[in-house]
N, C-alpha and C positions, 0 to 999 in steps of 0.2 A: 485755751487752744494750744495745748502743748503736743498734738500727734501729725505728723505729716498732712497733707492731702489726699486724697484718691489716686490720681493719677501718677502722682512721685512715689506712692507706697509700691504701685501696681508697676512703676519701671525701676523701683527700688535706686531713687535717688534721692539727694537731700532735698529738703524742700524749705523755704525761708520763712513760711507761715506767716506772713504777712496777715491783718486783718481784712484786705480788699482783695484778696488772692496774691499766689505766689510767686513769685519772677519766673519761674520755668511754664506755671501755667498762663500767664501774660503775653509771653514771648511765643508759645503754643495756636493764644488764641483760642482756648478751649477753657469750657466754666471749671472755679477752681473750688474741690467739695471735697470742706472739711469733716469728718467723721466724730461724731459722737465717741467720747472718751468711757471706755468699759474697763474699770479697774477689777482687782479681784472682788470676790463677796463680801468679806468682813473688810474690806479699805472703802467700798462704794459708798459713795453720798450719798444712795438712794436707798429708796423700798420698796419690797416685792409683794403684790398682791399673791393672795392666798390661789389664784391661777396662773401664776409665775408672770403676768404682767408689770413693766417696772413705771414708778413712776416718778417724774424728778421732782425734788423736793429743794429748794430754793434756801439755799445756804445763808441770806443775808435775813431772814425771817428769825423774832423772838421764838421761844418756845413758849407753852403752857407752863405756867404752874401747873405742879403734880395735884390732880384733883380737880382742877379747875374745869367749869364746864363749857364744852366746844360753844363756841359762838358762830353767826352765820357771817358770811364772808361773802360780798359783793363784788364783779368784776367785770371790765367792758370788754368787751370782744375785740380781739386784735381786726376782725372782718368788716366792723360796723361801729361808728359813732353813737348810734340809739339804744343798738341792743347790749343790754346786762344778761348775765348770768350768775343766778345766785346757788351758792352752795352753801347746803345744811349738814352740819358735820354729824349731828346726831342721830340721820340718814345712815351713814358708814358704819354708827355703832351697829347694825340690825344683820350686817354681815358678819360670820363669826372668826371667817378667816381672812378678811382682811387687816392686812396688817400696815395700817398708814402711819403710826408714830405719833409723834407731839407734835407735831408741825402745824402751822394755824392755815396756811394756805398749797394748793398746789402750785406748779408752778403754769403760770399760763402758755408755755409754749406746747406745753401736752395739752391744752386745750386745741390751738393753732393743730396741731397734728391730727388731731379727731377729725377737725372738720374742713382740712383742707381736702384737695381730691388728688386722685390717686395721678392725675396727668400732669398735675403741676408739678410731681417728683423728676427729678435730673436723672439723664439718659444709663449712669452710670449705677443708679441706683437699679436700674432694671436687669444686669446682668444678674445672668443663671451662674450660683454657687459653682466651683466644682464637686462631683461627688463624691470623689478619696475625700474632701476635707469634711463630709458631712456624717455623723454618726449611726449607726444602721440600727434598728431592732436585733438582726443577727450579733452586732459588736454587743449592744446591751447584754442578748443571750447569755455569748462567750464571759464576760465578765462575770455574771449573777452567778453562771456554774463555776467560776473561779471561787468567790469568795464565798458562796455557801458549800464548797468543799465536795462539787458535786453533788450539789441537792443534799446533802445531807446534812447541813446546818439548818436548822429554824431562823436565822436571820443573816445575814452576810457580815461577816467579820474576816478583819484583816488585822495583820502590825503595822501594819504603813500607816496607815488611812485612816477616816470615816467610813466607809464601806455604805453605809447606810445611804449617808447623807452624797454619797459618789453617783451611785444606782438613780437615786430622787434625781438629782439633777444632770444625771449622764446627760442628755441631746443639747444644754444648757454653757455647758464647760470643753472650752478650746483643747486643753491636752489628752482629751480620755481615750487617743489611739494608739498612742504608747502606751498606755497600759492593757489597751489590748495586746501589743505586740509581745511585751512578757507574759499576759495568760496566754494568749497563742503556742506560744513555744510549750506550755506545758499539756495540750488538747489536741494542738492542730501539728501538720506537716508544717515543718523547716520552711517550703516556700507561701504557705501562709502568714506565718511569723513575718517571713520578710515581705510578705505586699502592706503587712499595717506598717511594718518600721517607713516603710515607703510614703505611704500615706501620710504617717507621722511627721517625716521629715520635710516632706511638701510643704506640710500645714507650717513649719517652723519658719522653711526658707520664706514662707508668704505674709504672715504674723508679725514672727518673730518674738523673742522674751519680752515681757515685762516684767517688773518686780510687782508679782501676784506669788500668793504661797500654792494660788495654781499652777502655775509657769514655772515657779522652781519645782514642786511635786512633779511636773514631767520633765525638768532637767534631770533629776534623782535616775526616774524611770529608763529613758533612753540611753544615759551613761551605763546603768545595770544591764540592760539590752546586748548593748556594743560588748559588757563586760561579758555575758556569758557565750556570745559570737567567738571569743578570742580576740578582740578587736578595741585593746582600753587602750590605746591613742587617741581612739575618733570617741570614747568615751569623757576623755578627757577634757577635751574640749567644752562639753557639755557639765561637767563636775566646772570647770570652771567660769559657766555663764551660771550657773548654782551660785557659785562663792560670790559674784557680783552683786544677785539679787539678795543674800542673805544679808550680806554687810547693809544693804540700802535698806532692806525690811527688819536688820539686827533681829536674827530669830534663833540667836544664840545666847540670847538673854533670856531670861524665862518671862511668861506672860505678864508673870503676878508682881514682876519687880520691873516692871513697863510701864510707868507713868503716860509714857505718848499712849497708850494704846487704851486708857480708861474711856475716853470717848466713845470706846466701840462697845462697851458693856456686852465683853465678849462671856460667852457660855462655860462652865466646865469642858463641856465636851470640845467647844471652838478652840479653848486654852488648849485642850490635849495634844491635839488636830495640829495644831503647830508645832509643839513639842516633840512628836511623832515626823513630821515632813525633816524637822534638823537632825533628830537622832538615825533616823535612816541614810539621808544625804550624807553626816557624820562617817557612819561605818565604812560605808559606801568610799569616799573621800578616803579613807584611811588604809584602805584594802590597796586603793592605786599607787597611795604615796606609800603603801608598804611594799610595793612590786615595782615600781618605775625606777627610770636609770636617772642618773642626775641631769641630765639634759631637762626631762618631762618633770623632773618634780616641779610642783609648787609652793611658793610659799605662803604661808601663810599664820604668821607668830599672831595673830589680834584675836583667832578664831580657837575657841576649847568650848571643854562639854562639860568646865567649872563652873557656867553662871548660868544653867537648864537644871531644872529638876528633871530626876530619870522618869524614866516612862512607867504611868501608871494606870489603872482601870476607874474607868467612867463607869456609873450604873444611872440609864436615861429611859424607863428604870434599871432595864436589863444592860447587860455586860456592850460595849461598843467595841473594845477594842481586844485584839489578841493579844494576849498577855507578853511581855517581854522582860521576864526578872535580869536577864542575863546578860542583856546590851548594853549596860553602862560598862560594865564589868571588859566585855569582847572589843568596845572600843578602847578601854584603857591600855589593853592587851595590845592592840594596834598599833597604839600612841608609843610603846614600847618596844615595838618592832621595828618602828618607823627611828626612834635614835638609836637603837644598836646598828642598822644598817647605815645609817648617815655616819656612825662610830666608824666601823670598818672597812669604809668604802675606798680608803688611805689606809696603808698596810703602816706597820711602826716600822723602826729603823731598826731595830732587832730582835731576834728570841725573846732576849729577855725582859725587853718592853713589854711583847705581848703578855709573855708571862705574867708579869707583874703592874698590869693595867689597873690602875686606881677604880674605872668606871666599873668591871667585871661587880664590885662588890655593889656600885650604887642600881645597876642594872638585876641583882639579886633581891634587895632590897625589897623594889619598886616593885617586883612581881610577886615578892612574899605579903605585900601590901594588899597588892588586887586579889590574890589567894582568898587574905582573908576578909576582902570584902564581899565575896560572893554568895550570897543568900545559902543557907545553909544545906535547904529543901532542894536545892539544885547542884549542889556540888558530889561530883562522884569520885569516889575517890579508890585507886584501890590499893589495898594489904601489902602487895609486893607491884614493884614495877613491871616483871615479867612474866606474870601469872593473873589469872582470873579463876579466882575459886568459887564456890559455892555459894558462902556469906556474901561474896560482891554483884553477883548475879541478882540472891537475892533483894538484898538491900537497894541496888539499883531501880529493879521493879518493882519494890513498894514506892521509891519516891517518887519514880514514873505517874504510878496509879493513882495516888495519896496529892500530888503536886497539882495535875491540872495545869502543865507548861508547857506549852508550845515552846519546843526543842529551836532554836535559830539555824539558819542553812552556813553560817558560817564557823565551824566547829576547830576546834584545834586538836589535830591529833595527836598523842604521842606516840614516838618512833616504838614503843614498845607493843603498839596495836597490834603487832606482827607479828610477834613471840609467841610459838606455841604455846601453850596451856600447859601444865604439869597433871589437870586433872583429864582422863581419857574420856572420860563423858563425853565431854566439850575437844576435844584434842582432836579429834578425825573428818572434825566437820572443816563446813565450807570456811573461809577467811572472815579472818578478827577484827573487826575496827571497831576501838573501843580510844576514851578519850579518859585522859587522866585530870580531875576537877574542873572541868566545861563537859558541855552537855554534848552528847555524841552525835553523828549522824547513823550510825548502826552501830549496834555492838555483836557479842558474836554470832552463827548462824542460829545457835539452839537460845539465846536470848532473841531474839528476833522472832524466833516462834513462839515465846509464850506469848511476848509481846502479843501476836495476831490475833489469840488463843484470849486473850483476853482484852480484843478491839482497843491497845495501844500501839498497834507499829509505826515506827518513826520512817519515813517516807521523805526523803530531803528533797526540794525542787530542783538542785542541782551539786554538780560535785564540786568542789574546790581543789584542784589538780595542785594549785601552789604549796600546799599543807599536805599534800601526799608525797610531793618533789621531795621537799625537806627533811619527813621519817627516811626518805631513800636516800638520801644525802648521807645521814645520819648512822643509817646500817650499812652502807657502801663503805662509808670510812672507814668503819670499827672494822669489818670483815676483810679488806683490800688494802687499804692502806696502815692502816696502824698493827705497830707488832704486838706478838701472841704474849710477849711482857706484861702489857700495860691491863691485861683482862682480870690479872690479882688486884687488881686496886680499885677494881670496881664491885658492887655487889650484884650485877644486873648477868644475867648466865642466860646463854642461848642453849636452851636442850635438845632441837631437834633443828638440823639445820636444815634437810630436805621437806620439813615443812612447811621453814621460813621459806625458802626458795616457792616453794607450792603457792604461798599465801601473797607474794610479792607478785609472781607473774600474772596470778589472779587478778591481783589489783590493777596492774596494765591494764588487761585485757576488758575488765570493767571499766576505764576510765579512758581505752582507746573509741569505746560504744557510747559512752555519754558524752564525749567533748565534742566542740566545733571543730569543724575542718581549718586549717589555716589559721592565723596569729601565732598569739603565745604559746598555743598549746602543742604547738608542733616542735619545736626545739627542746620543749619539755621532756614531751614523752623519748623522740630520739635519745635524750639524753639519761632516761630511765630505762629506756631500752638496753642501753650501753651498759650499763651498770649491771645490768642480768645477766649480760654472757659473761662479764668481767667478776661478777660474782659465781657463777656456772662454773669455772678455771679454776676460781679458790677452792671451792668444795669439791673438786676432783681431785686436786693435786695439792691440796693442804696448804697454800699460799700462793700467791699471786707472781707468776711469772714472766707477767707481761703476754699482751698479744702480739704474737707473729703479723706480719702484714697489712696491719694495722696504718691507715694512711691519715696523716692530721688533717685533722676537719675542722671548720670555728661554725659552731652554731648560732646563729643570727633568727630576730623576729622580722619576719617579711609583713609589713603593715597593706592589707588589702580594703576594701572598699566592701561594706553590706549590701549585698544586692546591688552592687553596682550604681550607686544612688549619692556615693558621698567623691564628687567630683573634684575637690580641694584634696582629696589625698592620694601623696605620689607612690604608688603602688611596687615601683622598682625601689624603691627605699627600703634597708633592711639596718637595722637598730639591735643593740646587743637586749636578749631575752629581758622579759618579767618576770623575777624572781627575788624571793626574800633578802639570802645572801649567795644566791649562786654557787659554785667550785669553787671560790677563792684562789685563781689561780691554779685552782688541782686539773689535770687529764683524765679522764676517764676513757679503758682500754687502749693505754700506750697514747693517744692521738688528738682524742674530741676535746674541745674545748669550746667557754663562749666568750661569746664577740663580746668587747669592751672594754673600756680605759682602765676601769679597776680590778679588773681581770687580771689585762696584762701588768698592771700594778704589782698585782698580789704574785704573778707568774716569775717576776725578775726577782721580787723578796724572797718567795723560796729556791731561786738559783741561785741566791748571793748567800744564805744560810743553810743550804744542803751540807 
């Protein structure tokens, strides 16, 4: 009897779970009803008949020797002194799908339930569900058209999931309205998305977590949610009832090196299915601690993706899961982002400290490492940093075609995406996002069109605005702030720069239409904004003059509430931006700056070394 009561659950207070009822329901006066204890699937004691009937199985029972034949099993009726009831196990064999286990007896309290009557149940037991918490034929719908890609898969597959085995037991599993809420977003209107989040969250505040690899798969879910709203505070929160249940379920260990877990004589496919809830959690986790300020990060030094085998394919017979060669690789990538920014966050004590930073070389290293761990048939790579010729075009879309890889939504671009083309073919078209050894989320317009031309085009669920900030960081610098000196020392040549300007405002304007309203994404883009006039000035008048009338601004993340639904968050609160490594300190147009301690860290290091 380890779960609350009815009534203490239902006023959300503690409850002392006494065996004769509980002090608050004593002192009440009202009957005190203990709940049947529902762990996840592969932790349950129990077994599901082949009609999803469960039935309990009595832990303190021998088993069968393997082989051994069922024997009949006598028992009195909890109703009556006289009457027996006898069960013949070899009765059960003639069923093909049930699936009752080794077990010699049931247990008699599911007997007691069959034949007790329906009036002898407690008042409590007869309230009506609510129906947000209750799963619709419509959610199933929306889901199946998620994961078979719009009807156009022959079976449903996902990189998260099970997909299969999710759909089977959709009406069955507590969390599957968050994951409506993300396929929503990508089918349905914005205030669809947020009546499941709604629903969702209902379901949490009435539930609540347990360490189930279901309950953490909808922690995963809902912090992605919050993440693509603009809203990774209130995600956060949820990443970290994640980190709780992981440590308790240790699902950072790989299966196969989980001695607790032989008991469950789990499946390949079950093994996967876990593998897959931490590797996604994982990235997921790594994307916030690579965007949070120090205030929100967490910590967490016991927890890596060194004692999990990467994600691999099940054939059950056919293919379960979407393939993911590249996420070991994109989390490592993370892991690396996550200590240069914890590096930087404290400016040095001079120039020539930073210059001459011992880490600069170990931070080279690490990345030349993950380079080359990257499956080969996925790495793209190209010829020159500023250019996309012919041979990368091509070579791209053989390994596109040839690979069979579902591309990940989180792409790292290089600031070079931006760079006209030297060849005119490709030169006049629409803007470039092309990704230097990680798989892209588009590359140019006129690759994009074979791609379609030949039913490959890469279609990302969503943009990642922090990975676009940063190439604008990147090109802002070199064009605005750094002198026309330093451009012989590099080999990397801007040819046409009213292109660049073309291909950069583009990108704005595509990623002012795909992001959420309000959070992070707003100080962002202001702050990309800023950078296009301030880059607009350079390219009229050959270097940066500063803006006129220009008034200092600090750009701040205002943390608001999804749908109105998350009443713990103080909405007048505003917290310096998500971002990688932000300005360090830099202005953008004579003024804008952003909110935060290491900001203004980095702001007084370059007024003490100007």
């Amino acid at each position: 009897m380890n779960k609350p009561c009815e009534d203490c659950r239902k006023h959300k207070k503690g409850c002392s779970k006494d065996i004769g009822g509980c002090i608050s329901c004593k002192a009440k006066g009202v009957p005190c009803i203990y709940l049947t204890n529902s762990d996840n699937l592969f932790q349950s004691t129990s077994e599901r008949n082949g009609w999803g009937s469960q039935w309990s199985i009595n832990e303190n029972q021998r088993l069968n020797v393997a082989g051994a034949q069922p024997q009949r099993q006598t028992y009195v009726s909890p109703f009556s002194n006289q009457t027996k009831i006898t069960i013949d196990y070899t009765m059960l064999e003639s069923f093909p799908n049930f699936s009752f286990g080794a077990s010699e007896s049931l247990n008699y309290q599911t007997l007691n339930t069959f034949d007790a009557s329906l009036l002898q149940q407690e008042a409590a037991n007869w309230e009506l569900q609510d129906p947000d918490l209750m799963p619709s034929l419509k959610d199933w719908n929306l889901c199946h058209r998620f994961l078979t890609k719009d009807y156009k898969l022959p079976i449903p597959m996902t990189f998260s999931h099970d997909a299969e085995m999710f759909l089977v037991n959709f009406f069955s599993l507590p969390p599957v309205l968050i994951k409506c809420a993300v396929f929503a977003r990508v089918y349905l209107l914005q205030e669809e998305a947020l009546k499941y989040y709604k629903r969702a969250r209902k379901a949490f505040l009435k539930i609540g977590f347990h360490p189930s690899l279901q309950d953490f798969d909808a922690s995963t879910h809902v912090a992605h949610f919050a993440y693509t709203q603009g809203q990774p505070v209130i995600g956060m929160q949820f990443l970290a009832a994640g980190l709780a249940m992981l440590r308790k379920l240790k699902l950072h260990i790989d299966p196969d090196d989980s001695p607790w877990l032989l008991h469950m004589n789990f499946t390949e496919r079950q093994k996967e299915d876990r593998r897959r809830a931490f590797w996604i959690w994982y990235s997921i986790f790594y994307v916030h601690q690579a965007l949070c300020n120090d205030e929100n990060f967490i910590e967490c030094n016991d927890i890596s993706c060194d004692k999990i085998k990467a994600p691999a394919q099940v054939y059950d017979p056919y293919p379960i899961f979407a393939p993911m060669p590249t996420l070991q690789s994109e989390c490592k990538v993370l892991e690396l982002f996550v200590k240069i920014k914890r590096r930087l966050m404290i400016p040095p004590t001079n120039v020539h400290a930073l210059l001459s930073d011992s880490s600069v070389l170990f931070f080279e290293r690490t990345l030349q490492s993950i380079q080359s761990a990257v499956p080969n048939e996925v790495r793209l790579e190209l010829q020159s940093p500023d250019t996309i010729c012919r041979s990368d075009e091509a070579l791209f879309i053989n390994k596109i075609a040839a690979g069979e890889y579902r591309l990940q939504n989180h792409s790292y671009i290089d600031p070079s995406c931006f760079y006209p083309t030297s060849n005119r073919s490709i030169h006049s078209l629409s803007p470039q996002l092309t990704v230097k050894q990680y798989p892209p989320q588009s590359v140019t317009a006129k690759f994009s069109k074979t791609l379609r031309q030949w039913n490959l085009e890469l279609k990302p669920v969503n943009y990642s605005i922090e990975w676009y900030f940063e190439c604008f960081v990147v090109i802002w610098f070199a064009l605005c702030k750094m002198d026309q000196a330093w451009w012989q020392f590099t080999s990397i040549q801007i040819h046409d720069f009213s292109g660049l300007r073309t291909r950069l405002h583009q990108s704005v304007d595509e990623l002012e239409k795909e992001s959420a309203e309000g959070g992070y994404f707003t100080p962002i883009l202001e702050c990309m904004n800023a950078m296009l006039v301030e880059i607009d000035q350079v390219l009229k008048v050959g270097r940066n003059p500063g803006v006129d009338g220009m008034k200092e601004l600090e750009l701040g993340m205002r943390i608001i509430s999804i749908g109105g639904v998350d009443e713990d968050i103080l909405e007048t609160r505003t917290t310096e931006p998500y971002v990688i490594l932000g300005l360090l300190g830099l202005e953008v147009s004579g003024g804008l700056r952003f909110k935060g301690r290491s900001e203004e860290s980095w702001r007084l290091f370059w007024k003490l070394n100007s």
